[in-house]
FINUDREN-322842 format. One line per 8 residues: number of its first residue (from 1); their letters; for each residue x, y, z of C-alpha. Coordinates in nm, 2 decimals. Layout:
BEGIN
NUM	a	X/Y/Z; ...;
END
This chain:
BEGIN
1	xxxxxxxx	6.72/-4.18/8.02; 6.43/-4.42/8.15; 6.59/-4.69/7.90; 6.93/-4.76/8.07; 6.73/-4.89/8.39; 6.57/-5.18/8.25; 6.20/-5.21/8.34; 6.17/-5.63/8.29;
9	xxxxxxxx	6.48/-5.70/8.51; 6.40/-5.93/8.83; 6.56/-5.80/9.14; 6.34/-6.04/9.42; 6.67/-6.27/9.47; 6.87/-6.03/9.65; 6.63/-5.87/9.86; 6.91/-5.77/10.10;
17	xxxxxxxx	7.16/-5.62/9.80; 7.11/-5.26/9.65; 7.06/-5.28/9.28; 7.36/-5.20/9.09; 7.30/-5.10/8.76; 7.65/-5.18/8.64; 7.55/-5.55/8.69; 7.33/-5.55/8.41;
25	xxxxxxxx	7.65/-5.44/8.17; 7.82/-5.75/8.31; 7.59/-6.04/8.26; 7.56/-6.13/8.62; 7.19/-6.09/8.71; 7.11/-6.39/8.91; 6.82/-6.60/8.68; 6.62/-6.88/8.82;
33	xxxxxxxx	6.68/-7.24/8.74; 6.53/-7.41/8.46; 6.34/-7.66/8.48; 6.16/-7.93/8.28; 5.82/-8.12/8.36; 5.70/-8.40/8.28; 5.39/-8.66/8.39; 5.40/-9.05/8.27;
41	xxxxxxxx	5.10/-9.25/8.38; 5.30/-9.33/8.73; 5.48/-9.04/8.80; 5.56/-8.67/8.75; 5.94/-8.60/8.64; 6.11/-8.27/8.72; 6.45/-8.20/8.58; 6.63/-7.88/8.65;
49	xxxxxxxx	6.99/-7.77/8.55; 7.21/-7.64/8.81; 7.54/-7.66/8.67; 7.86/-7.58/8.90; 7.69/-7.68/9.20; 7.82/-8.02/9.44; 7.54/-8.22/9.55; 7.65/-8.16/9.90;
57	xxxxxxxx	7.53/-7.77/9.81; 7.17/-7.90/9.68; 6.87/-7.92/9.95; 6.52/-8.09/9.79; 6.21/-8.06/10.07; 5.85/-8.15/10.07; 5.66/-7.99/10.33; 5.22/-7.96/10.31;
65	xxxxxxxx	5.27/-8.04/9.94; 5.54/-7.78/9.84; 5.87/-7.92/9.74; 6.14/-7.67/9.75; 6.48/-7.78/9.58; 6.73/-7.51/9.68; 7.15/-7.50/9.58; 7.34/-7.25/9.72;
73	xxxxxxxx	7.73/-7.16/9.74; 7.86/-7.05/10.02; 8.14/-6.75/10.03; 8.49/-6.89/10.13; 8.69/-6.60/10.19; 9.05/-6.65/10.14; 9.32/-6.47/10.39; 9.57/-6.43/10.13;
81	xxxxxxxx	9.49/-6.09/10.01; 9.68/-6.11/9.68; 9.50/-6.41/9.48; 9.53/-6.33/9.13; 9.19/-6.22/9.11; 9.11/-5.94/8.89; 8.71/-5.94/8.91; 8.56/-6.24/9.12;
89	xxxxxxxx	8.18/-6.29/9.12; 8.12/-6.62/9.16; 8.18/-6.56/9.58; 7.79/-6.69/9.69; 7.51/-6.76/9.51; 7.18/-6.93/9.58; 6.92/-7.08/9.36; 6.57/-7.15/9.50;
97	xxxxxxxx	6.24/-7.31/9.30; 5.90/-7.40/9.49; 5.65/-7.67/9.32; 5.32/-7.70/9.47; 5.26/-8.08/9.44; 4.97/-8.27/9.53; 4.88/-8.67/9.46; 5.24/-8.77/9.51;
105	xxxxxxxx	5.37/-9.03/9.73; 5.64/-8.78/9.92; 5.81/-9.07/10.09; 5.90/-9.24/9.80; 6.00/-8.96/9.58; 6.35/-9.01/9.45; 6.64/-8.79/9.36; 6.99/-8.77/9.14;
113	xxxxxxxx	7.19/-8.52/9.05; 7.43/-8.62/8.70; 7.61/-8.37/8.56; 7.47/-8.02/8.64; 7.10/-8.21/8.65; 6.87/-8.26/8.89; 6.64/-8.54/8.80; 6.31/-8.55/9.09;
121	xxxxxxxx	6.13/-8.86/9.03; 5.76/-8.81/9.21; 5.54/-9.11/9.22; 5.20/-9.09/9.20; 4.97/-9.15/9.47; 4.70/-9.43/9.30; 4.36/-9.26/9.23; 4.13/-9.27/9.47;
129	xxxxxxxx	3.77/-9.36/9.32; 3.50/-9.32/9.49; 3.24/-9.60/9.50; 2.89/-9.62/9.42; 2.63/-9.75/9.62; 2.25/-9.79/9.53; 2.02/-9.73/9.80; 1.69/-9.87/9.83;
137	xx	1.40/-9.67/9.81; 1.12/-9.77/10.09;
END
């Protein structure tokens, strides 16, 4: 019986829901976004996919070298009771990723969002070297 409650599934996004095994049967379990990274010698890239979001639903933070990009739907409730609707799940849904960032010019990181893609383009901050001085022995 232990194998119909599966042991790898991740549950964290809904803290608030009870876990309903039923879901699982369904293909609705909430995954995190994928993303892409990548690092030129100027500037780190971060793509991530969040397809059937608006970009008025997308929020991208930077706060003590953490940049949060969050999308999230909000429910719309209708007052019409009979819609047509036979199973709806696509009510709400929220999508958050943290990156902890560090040597990147945070005001002049840009954004876009093209077709279901979030594209972060984070320059880099130019390397500090430290310099050498020679002191003279007395």
């Amino acid at each position: 019986m232990f194998d119909m409650i599966p042991f790898a599934s991740n549950h964290s996004y809904a803290p608030s829901k009870i876990w309903d095994p039923f879901q699982e049967f369904f293909g609705t379990v909430a995954h995190a976004a994928a993303t892409d990274i990548r690092e030129t010698d100027q500037e780190f890239i971060i793509e991530t996919e969040l397809p059937g979001y608006d970009k008025n639903e997308l929020s991208v933070n930077m706060k003590e070298g953490v940049l949060t990009v969050r999308a999230e739907h909000e429910a719309k409730d209708s007052e019409k009771s009979d819609s047509g609707y036979i199973r709806r799940e696509r009510t709400c849904s929220t999508v958050e990723r943290r990156f902890e960032v560090s040597g990147v010019d945070a005001a002049a990181i840009r954004a876009e969002y093209v077709n279901g893609v979030l594209k972060l383009t984070l320059p880099k901050l130019p390397e500090i070297v430290p310099q050498q001085h020679q002191i003279q022995i007395q």
